[in-house]
C-alpha positions in Angstrom: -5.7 38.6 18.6 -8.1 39.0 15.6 -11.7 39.6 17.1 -14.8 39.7 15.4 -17.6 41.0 17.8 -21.0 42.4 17.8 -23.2 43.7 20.8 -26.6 42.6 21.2 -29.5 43.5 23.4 -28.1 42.1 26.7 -24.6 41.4 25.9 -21.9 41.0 23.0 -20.0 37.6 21.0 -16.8 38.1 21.0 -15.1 35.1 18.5 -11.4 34.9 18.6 -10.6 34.1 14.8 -7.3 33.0 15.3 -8.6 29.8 17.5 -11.0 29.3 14.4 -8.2 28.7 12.3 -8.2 24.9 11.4 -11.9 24.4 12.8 -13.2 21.6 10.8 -16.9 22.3 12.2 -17.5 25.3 12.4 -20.3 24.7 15.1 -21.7 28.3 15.3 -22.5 29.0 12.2 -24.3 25.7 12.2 -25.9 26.5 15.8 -26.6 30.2 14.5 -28.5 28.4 11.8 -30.3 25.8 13.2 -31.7 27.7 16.5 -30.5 31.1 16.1 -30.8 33.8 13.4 -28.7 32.8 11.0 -25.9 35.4 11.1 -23.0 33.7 10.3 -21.6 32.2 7.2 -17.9 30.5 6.2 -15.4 32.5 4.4 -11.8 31.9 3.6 -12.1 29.2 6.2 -13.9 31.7 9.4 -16.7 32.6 10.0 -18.1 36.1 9.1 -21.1 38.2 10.0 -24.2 37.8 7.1 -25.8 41.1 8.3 -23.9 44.3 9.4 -22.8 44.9 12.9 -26.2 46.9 14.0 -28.2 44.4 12.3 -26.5 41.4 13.6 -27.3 42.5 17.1 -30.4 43.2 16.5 -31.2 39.8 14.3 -29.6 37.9 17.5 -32.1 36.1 19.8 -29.7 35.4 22.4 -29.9 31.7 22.5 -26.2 31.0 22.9 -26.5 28.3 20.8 -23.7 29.8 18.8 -21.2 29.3 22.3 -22.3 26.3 23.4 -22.0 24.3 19.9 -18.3 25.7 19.5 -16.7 24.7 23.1 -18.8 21.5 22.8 -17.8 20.7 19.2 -15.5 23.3 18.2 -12.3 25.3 18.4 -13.4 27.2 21.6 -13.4 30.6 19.7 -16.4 32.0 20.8 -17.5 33.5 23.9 -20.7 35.6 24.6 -20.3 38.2 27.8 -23.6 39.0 29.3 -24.8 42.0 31.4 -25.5 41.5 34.8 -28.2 44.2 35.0 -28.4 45.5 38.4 -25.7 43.9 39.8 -24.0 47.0 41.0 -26.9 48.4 42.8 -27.2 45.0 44.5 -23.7 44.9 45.6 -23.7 48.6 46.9 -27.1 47.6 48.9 -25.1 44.2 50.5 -21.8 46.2 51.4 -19.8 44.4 48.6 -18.8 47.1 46.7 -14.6 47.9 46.6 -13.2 51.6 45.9 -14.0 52.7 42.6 -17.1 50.8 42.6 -15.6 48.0 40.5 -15.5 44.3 42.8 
């Protein structure tokens, strides 16, 4: 899988450029422009990071516009993972916790 991904104050977009193949939309660089900081532009056909890496994540306001217009209206290439800060220390404090501290 081709990946282009970026972390960004609470989390990181992950877009999976081989299901952007063929996408006639391309919904996040139109969310990214419309709500978001425009980061993203079309090239060859994908999309492609305007800023660098560090910049990108620090240009993104974390709106998630960018997910949410591509598996609405897109190819479903884009996913944004976000930290669950403190969710560890919670799950210690409730007994939920597994070996290894992973759940």
């Amino acid at each position: 899988m081709t990946t282009l991904e970026f972390p960004f104050r609470t989390g990181k977009v992950t877009i999976d450029l081989e299901k952007c193949r063929g996408c006639q939309s391309y919904a996040c660089v139109e969310a990214c422009a419309r709500f978001g900081g425009n980061l993203f532009k079309v090239e060859e056909g994908l999309p492609v990071l305007i800023p660098s890496v560090e910049e990108a994540g620090r240009r993104c306001i974390e709106d998630l516009a960018c997910e949410r217009y591509c598996q609405d209206n897109g190819n479903k290439g884009l996913q944004i993972t976000l930290k669950m800060f403190g969710l560890d220390e919670y799950r210690r404090k409730v007994g939920l916790t597994r070996h290894g501290g992973h759940t």
